[in-house]
C-alpha positions in Angstrom: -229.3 179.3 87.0 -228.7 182.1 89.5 -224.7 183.0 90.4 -223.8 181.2 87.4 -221.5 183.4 84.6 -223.0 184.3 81.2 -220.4 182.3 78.8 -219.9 183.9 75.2 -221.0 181.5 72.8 -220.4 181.4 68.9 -223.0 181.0 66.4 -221.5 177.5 65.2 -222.7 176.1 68.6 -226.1 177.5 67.9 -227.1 177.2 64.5 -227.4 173.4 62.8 -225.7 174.5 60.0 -222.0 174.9 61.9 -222.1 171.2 61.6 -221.8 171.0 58.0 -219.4 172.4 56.0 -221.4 175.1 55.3 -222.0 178.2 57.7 -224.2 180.7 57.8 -223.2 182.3 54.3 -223.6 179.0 52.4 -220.5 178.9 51.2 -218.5 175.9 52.0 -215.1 176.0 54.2 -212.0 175.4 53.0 -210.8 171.9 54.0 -207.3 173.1 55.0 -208.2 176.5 56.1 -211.1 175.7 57.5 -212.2 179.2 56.4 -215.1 180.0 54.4 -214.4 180.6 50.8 -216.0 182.6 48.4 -213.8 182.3 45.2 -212.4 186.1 45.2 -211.2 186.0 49.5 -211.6 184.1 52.2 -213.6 184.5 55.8 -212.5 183.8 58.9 -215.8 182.5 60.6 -214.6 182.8 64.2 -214.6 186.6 63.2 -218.3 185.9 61.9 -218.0 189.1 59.2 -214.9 189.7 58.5 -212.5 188.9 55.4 -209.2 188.0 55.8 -208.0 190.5 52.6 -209.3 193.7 51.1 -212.2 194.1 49.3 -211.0 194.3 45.4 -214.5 196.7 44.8 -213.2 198.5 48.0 -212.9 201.8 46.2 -215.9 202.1 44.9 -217.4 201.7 48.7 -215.1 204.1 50.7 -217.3 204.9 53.8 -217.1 200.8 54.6 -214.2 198.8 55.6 -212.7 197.0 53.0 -212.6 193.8 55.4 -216.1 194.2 56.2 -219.1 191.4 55.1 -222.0 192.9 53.7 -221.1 196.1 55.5 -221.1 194.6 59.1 -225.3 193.5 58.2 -224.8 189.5 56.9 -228.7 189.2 58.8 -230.0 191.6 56.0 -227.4 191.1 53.1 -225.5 188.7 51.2 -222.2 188.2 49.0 -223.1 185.8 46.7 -220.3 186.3 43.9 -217.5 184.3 44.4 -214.8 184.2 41.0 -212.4 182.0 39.7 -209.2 182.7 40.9 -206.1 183.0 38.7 -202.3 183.2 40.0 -200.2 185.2 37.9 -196.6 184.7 39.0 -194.8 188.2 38.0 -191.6 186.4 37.5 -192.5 183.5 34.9 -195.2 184.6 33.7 -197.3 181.8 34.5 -200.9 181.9 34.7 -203.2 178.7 36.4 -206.2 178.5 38.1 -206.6 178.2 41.6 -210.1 177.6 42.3 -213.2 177.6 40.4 -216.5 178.7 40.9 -220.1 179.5 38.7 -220.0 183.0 39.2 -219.7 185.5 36.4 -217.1 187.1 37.2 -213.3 185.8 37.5 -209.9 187.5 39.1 -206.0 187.4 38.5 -204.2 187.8 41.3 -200.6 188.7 40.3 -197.6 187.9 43.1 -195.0 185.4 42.6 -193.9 181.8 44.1 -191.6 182.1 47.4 -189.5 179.0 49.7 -189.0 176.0 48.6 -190.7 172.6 49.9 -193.6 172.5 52.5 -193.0 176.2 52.6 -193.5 177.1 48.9 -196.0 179.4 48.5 -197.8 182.1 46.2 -197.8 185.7 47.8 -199.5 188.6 46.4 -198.9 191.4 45.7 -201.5 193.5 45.8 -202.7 193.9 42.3 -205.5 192.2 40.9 -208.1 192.6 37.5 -211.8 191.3 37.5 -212.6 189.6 34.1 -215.6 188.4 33.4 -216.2 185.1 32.8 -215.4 183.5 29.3 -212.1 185.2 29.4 -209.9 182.5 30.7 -211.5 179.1 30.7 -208.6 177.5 32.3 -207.8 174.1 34.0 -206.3 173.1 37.3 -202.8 172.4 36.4 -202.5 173.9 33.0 -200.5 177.1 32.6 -202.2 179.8 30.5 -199.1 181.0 29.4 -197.6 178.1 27.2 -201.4 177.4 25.6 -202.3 181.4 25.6 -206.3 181.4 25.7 -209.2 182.5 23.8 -212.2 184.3 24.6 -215.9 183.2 24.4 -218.9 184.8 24.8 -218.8 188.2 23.3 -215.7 188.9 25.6 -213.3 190.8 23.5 -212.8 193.8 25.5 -212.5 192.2 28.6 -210.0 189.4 26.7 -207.9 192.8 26.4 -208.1 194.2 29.7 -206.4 190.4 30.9 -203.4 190.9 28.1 -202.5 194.3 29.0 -202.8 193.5 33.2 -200.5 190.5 32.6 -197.8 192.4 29.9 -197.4 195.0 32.5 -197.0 192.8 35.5 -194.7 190.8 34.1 -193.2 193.0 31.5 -193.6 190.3 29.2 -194.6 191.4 25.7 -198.1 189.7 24.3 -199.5 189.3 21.3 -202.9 188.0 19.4 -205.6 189.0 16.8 -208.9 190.4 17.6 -211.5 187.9 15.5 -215.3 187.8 14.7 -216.5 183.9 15.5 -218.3 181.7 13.7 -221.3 183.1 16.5 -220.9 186.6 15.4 -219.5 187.6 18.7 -216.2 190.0 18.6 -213.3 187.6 20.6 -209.7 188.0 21.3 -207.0 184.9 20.9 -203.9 185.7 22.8 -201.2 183.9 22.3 -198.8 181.6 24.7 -196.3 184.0 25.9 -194.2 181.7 28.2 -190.9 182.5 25.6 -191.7 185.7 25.8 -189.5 188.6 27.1 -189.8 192.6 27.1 -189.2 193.2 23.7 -190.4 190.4 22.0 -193.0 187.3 21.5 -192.8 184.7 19.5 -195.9 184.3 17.6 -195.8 182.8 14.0 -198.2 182.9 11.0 -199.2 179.3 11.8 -200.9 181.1 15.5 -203.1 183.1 13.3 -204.3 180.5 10.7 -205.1 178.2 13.6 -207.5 181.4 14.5 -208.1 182.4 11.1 -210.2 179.0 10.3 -213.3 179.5 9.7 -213.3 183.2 11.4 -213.2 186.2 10.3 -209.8 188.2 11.7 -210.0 192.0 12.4 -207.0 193.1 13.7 -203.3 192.2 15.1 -202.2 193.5 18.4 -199.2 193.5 20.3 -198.1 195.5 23.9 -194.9 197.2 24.8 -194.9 196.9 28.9 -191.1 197.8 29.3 -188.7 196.6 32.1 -188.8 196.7 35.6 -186.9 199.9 35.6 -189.1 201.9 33.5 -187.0 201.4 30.1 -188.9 201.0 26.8 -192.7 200.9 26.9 -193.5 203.8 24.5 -195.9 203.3 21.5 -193.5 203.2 18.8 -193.9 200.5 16.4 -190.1 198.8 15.4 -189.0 198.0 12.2 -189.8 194.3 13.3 -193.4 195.4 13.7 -193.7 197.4 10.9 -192.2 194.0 8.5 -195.1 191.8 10.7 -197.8 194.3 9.8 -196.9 194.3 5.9 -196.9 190.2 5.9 -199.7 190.3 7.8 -201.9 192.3 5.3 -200.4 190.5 2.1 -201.5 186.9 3.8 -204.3 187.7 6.1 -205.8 191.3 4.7 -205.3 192.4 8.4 -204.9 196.4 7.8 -205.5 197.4 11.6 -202.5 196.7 14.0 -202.1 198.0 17.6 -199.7 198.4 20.4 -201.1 198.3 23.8 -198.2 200.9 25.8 -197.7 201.4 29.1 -196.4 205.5 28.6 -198.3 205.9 25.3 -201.7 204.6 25.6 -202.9 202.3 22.2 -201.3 203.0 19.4 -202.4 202.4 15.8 -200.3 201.3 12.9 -200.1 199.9 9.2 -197.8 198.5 7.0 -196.4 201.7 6.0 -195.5 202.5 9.6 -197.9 205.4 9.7 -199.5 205.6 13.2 -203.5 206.5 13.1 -204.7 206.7 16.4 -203.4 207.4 19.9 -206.2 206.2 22.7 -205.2 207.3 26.0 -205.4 204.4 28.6 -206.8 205.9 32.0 -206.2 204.3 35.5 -209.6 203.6 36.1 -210.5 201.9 32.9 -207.2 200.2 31.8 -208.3 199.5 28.4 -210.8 200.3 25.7 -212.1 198.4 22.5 -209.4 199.0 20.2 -211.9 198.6 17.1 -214.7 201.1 18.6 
């Protein structure tokens, strides 16, 4: 009518679907948010495009805001992949799953557990790794780093890349065996690490038989993260090491053992100690197949 004020409306007056728990995205809110969740961030739909945390592919789009949805065109574009979020708490070493998803693609999110009662929480700290999926395979409420976790679907490399990110957050040392499976794919077991401290993890012989059935082992790896203060984490195998790697080729015919350092890169050794390879670990591609 004439003389009357234009008032601002929101789409979720308009559109049927801000009814429903889904809004124009199809993803469904988050019941005690109320924002829309896509598995890797959240979206505050009052904002209609805009994320409520950075981008983690941000850098590989540096003309567009990292908090932007589908570069400020959700009419024309979509964001479809969601992931399975992981909490990785830097101080324990913990590792559960938040939220799951059937994308292809899951995310750690390391940070640690602050306050206490209603006002415990998980805050991040900023550092994250995509995985893709068949890494992890965990369940709510189970921490990854009592069982350890195995890797399925070809995902050996990427079982890797999820070690070394977790070692060096937590400067926790990890161990496990690269395997061939009973598929023929190339898989990684890594095992619990929850006893685990800078310099050492407790693995046993009875870890790698449990693999060993019925698979075909290929190597033994190990990492050196060092301490908070930038002690240790060269690519020197110990005497400990050195022992490990002689019992483990008189049991198990393993001949190829690595160290995954933080100063050295990966580092190859054998029962004799001898080092055969150093494989220089870049910032943008954290880690490589150790048995390319």
């Amino acid at each position: 009518m004439r003389g009357n004020r234009h008032k601002t409306v929101t789409y979720k007056y308009i559109l049927p679907c801000g009814f429903c728990r889904s809004d124009f995205t199809g993803k469904e809110k988050d019941e005690e948010t109320g924002y829309g969740y896509f598995g890797a961030r959240y979206m505050d739909h009052e904002l209609m495009t805009m994320w409520l945390s950075v981008d983690p592919m941000a850098d590989k789009y540096p003309s567009i805001s990292p908090y932007a949805y589908c570069a400020w065109n959700p009419i024309k574009l979509v964001d479809p992949d969601g992931k399975d979020i992981y909490h990785l708490d830097t101080e324990t070493g913990a590792l559960t799953l938040q939220k799951k998803t059937k994308d292809k693609t899951d995310i750690i999110k390391a940070g640690s557990t602050k306050g206490i009662g209603r006002n415990k929480g998980f805050v991040e700290n900023g550092n994250t790794v995509s995985i893709a999926k068949g890494v992890l395979n965990g369940k709510k409420g189970k921490d990854l780093s009592v069982s350890g976790f195995s890797t399925q679907g070809n995902n050996q490399e990427d079982g890797l890349k999820a070690a070394q990110f977790i070692s060096f957050q937590c400067n926790k040392e990890l161990s496990g065996v690269g395997f061939t499976s009973a598929l023929f794919t190339d898989e990684l077991d890594v095992f619990g690490w929850s006893k685990n401290d800078t310099y050492n993890s407790n693995w046993t012989m009875g870890d790698i038989t449990r693999t060993s059935d019925e698979k075909s082992l290929q190597y033994f790896f190990h990492t050196h993260p060092g301490d908070k203060n930038g002690k240790g984490g060269k690519g020197i195998p110990s005497p400990a090491d050195i022992r490990s790697a002689r019992q483990l080729q008189d049991v198990y015919g393993i001949s190829n053992n690595y160290i995954i350092s933080k100063k050295d890169g990966i580092v190859g050794y054998s029962e004799k100690g001898i080092s055969f390879g150093i494989h220089t670990i870049s910032k943008r591609e954290p880690i490589s197949l150790i048995n390319r």
